[in-house]
C-alpha positions as CSV (number, residue, x, y, z in Angstrom):
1,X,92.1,265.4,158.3
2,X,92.8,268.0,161.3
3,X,91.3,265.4,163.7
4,X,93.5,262.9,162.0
5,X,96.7,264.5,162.7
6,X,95.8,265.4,166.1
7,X,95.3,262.3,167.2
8,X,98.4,261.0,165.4
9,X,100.4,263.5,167.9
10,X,98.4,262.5,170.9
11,X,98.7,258.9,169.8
12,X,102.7,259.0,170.0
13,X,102.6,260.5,172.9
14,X,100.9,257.9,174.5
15,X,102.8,255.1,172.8
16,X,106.1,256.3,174.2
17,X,104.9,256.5,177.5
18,X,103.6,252.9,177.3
19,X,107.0,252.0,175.8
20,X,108.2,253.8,179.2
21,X,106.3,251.3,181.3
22,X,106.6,248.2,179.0
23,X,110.9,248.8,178.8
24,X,111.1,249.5,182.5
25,X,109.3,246.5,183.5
26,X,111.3,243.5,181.4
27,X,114.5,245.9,182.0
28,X,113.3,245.4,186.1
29,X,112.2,241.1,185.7
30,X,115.5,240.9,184.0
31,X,118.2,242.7,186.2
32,X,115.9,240.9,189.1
33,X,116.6,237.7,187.0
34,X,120.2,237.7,186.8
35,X,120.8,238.9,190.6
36,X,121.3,243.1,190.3
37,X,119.2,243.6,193.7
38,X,117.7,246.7,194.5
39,X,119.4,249.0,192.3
40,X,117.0,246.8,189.2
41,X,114.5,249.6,189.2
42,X,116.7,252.4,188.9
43,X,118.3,250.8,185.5
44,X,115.1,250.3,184.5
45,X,113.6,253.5,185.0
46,X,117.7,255.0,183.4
47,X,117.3,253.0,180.4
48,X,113.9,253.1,179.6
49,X,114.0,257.0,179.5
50,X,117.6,256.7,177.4
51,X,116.3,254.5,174.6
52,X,112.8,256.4,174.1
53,X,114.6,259.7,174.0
54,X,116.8,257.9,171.1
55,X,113.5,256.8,169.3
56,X,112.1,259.6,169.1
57,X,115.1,262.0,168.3
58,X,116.8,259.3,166.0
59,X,114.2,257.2,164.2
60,X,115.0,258.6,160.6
61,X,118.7,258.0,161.0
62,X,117.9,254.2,162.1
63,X,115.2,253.4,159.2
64,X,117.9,255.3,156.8
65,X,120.2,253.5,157.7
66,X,118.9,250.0,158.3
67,X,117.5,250.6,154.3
68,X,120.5,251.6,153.1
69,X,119.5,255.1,151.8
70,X,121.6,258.1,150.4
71,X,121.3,261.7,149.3
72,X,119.1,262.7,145.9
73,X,121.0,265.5,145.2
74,X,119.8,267.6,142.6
75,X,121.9,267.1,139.6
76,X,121.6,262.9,139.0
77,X,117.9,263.3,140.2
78,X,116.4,266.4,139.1
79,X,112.8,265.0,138.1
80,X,112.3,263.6,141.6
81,X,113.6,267.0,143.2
82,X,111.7,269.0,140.8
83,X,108.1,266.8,141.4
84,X,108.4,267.3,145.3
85,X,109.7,271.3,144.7
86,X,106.1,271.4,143.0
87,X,104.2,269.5,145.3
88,X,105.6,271.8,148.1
89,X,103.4,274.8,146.8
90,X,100.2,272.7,146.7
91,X,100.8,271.0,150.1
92,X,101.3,274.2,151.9
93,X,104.0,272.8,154.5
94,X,107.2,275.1,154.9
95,X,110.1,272.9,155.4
96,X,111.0,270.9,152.8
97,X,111.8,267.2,153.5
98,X,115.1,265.7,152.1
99,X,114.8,263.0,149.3
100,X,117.1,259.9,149.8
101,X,117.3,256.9,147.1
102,X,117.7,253.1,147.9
103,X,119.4,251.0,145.4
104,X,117.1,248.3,145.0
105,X,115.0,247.5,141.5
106,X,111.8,247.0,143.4
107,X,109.9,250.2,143.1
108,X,108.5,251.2,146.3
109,X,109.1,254.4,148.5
110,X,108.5,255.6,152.0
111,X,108.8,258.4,154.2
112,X,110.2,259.1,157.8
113,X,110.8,261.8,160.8
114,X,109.9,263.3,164.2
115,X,108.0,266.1,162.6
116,X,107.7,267.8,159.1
117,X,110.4,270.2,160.0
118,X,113.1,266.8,160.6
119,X,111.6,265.1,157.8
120,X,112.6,262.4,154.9
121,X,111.4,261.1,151.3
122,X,113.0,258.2,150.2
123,X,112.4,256.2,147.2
124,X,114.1,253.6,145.5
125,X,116.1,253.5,141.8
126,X,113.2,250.8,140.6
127,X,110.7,253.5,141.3
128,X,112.3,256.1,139.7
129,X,113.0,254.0,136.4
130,X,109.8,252.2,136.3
131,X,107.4,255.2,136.9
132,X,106.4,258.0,134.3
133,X,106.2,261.2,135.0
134,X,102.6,261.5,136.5
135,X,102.6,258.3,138.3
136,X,105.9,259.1,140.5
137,X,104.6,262.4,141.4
138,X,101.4,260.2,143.2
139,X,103.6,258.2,144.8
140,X,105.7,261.5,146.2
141,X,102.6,263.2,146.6
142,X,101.6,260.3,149.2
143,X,104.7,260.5,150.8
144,X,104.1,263.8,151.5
145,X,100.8,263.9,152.5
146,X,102.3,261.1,154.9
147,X,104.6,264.1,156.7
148,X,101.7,266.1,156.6
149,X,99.3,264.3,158.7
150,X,102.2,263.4,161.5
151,X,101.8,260.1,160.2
152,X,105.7,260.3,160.2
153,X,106.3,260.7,163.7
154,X,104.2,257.8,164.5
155,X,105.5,255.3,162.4
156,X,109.2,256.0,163.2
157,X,108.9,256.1,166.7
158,X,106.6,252.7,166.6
159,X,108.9,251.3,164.1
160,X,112.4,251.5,166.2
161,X,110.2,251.2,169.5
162,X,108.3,247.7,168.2
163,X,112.0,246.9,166.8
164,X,114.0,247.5,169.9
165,X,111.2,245.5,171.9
166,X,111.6,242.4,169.7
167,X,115.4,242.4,170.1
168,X,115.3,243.3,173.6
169,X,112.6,240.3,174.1
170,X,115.1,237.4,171.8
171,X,118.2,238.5,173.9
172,X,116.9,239.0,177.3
173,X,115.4,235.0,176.2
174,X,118.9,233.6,175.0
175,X,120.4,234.6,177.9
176,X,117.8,233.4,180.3
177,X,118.3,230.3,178.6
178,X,121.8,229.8,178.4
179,X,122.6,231.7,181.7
180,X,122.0,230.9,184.9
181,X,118.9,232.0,187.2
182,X,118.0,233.7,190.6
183,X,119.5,231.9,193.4
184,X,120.1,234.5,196.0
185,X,118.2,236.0,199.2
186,X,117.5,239.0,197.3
187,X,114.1,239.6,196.6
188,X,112.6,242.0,194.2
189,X,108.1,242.9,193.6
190,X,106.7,239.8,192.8
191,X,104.0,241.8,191.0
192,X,106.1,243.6,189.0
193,X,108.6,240.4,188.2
194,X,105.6,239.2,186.8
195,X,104.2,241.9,185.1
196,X,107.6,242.1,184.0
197,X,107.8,238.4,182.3
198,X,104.4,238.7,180.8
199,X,105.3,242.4,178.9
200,X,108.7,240.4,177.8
201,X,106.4,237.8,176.2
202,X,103.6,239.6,174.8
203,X,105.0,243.1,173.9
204,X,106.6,242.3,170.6
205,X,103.1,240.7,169.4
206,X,101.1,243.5,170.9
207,X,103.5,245.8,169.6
208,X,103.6,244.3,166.0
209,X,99.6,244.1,165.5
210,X,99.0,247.3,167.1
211,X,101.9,248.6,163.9
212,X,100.0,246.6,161.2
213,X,96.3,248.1,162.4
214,X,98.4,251.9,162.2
215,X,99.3,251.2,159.0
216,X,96.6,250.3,157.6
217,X,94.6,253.0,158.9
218,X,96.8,255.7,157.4
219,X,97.4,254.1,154.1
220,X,93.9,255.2,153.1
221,X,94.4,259.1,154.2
222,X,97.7,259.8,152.5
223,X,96.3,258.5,149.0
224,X,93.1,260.9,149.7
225,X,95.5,263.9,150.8
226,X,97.4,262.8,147.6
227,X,95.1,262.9,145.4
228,X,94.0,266.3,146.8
229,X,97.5,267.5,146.2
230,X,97.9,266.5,142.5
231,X,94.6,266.8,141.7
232,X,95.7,263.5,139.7
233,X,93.4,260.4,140.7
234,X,94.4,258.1,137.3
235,X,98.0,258.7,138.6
236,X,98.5,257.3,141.5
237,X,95.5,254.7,140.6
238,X,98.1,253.7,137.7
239,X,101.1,253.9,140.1
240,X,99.9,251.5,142.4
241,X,99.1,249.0,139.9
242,X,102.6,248.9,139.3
243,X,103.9,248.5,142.6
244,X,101.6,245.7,143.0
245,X,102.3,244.2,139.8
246,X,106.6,244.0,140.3
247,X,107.7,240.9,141.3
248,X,111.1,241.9,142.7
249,X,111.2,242.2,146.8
250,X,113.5,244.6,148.2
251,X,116.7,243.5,149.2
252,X,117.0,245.7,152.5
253,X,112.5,244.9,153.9
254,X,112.9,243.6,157.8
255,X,109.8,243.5,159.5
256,X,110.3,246.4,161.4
257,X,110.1,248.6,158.7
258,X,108.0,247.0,156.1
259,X,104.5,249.0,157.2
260,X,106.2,252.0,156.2
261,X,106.5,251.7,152.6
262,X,103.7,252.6,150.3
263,X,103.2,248.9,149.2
264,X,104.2,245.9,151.0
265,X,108.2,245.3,150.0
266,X,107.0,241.4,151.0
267,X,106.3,239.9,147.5
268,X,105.1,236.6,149.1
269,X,102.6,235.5,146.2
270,X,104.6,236.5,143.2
271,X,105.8,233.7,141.9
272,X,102.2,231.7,142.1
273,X,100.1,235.1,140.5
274,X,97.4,235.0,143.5
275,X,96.3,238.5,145.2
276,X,96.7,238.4,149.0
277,X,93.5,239.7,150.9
278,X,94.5,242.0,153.4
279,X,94.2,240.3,157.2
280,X,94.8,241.3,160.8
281,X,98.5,240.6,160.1
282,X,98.7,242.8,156.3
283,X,101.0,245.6,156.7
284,X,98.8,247.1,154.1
285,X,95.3,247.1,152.8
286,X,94.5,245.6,149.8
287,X,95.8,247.4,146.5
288,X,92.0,246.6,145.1
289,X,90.9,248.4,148.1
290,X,93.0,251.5,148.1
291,X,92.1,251.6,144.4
292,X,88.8,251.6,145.2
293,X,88.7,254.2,147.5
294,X,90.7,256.8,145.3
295,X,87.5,256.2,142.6
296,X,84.8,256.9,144.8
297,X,86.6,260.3,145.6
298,X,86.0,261.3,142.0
């Protein structure tokens, strides 16, 4: 588990770098496209730096707010406040993460943050009404063990990062398209125009499989780690048979975001009853799978 997290630090590290590179180079092909000259690199390089140092420091406020999410307070949700207060001893981290709620029926939860000291909980009303008592603390308990690992820090910063990229990638095309071209003297790299157009094309693809294979990875950690914390298998086992079994899909799921959550908020196959096998492009693994793997730890 120590390993784990250690590479999940190293890992972001090197992912914002490679954002670094990946940003500056489109950001370079395109102010090269549309005539900016010389000064193309030094945008670049100024808004590369600007929106990583946003990604990083900002994630939680951007996934919060893209789902929607408000404050638990205490009062109107005192069993959710009360499972985490007791998870806290077990887990052994000192800060306490703050607990937001998403109006949606589908229950489902996630958790976000640069660190466990800047972190979040969030869950939605569906989970809180559909769960008993034993089951929601597995699903907080996985949260949890999510802020514990660091897996938190990763999947914010790929999240907004992999987001940004795909936005950056559809406007940067519209306006090629609907714009005009180079038809000046001025002359930037070749190399890097063309390393440039290639990153604009590949990254979000590279950048989306490269967040599915994260996800999946970690999925399978934080239900160990929560079952170690609740000392609970059945639990969580019975928790996410329910989340699997729901039919509703959750108003506020975006691509962007949907790895994050502790089930898919995709409910592609509901109406039609069939299990989807998890694939390269599953957000998730299996729910047989994960099941699976909390028995054997018994």
């Amino acid at each position: 588990m120590y390993e784990d997290i250690r590479n999940n630090k190293i890992k972001t590290g090197l992912i914002i770098c490679l954002f670094l590179v990946v940003i500056t180079l489109i950001v370079y092909y395109v102010c090269m496209a549309f005539d900016l000259g010389s000064i193309s690199i030094v945008i670049a390089m100024v808004f590369s730096i600007a929106t990583s140092w946003a990604s990083y420091y900002y994630s939680d406020r951007i996934v919060l707010s893209v789902n929607r999410a408000h404050p638990a307070d205490q009062e109107q949700y005192n069993k959710l406040n009360n499972i985490l207060d007791g998870l806290m001893v077990s887990s052994g981290l000192e800060h306490r993460p703050k607990l937001y709620v998403v109006d949606d029926p589908q229950p489902n939860a996630f958790a976000t943050g640069r660190n466990p000291q800047n972190s979040v909980i969030c869950v939605t009303t569906g989970l809180l009404e559909k769960m008993d008592y034993y089951e929601l603390e597995g699903v907080v308990a996985h949260e949890l063990s999510h802020i514990k690992n660091y897996d938190i820090r990763l999947s914010a910063v790929v999240s907004v990062m992999v987001g940004f990229i795909v936005m950056l990638a559809d406007f940067v095309s519209r306006a090629l398209f609907w714009g005009r071209g180079r038809d000046s003297d001025e002359k930037g790299n070749p190399i890097l125009m063309l390393i440039g157009l290639i990153c604009l094309i590949l990254a979000p693809i590279f950048g989306t499989l490269m967040q599915l294979a994260l996800s999946r990875r970690r999925e399978f950690l934080a239900d160990a780690s929560a079952v170690e914390l609740t000392r609970n298998p059945d639990g969580l086992i019975s928790a996410l048979q329910k989340l699997d079994s729901d039919p509703n899909e959750l108003k506020s799921a975006n691509n962007a975001t949907a790895y994050m959550y502790i089930v898919s908020p995709f409910k592609a196959n509901a109406k039609d009853g069939k299990k989807k096998k998890s694939s390269l492009f599953s957000t998730h693994p299996s729910i047989e799978d994960r099941i699976e793997a909390i028995r054997n730890l018994k």
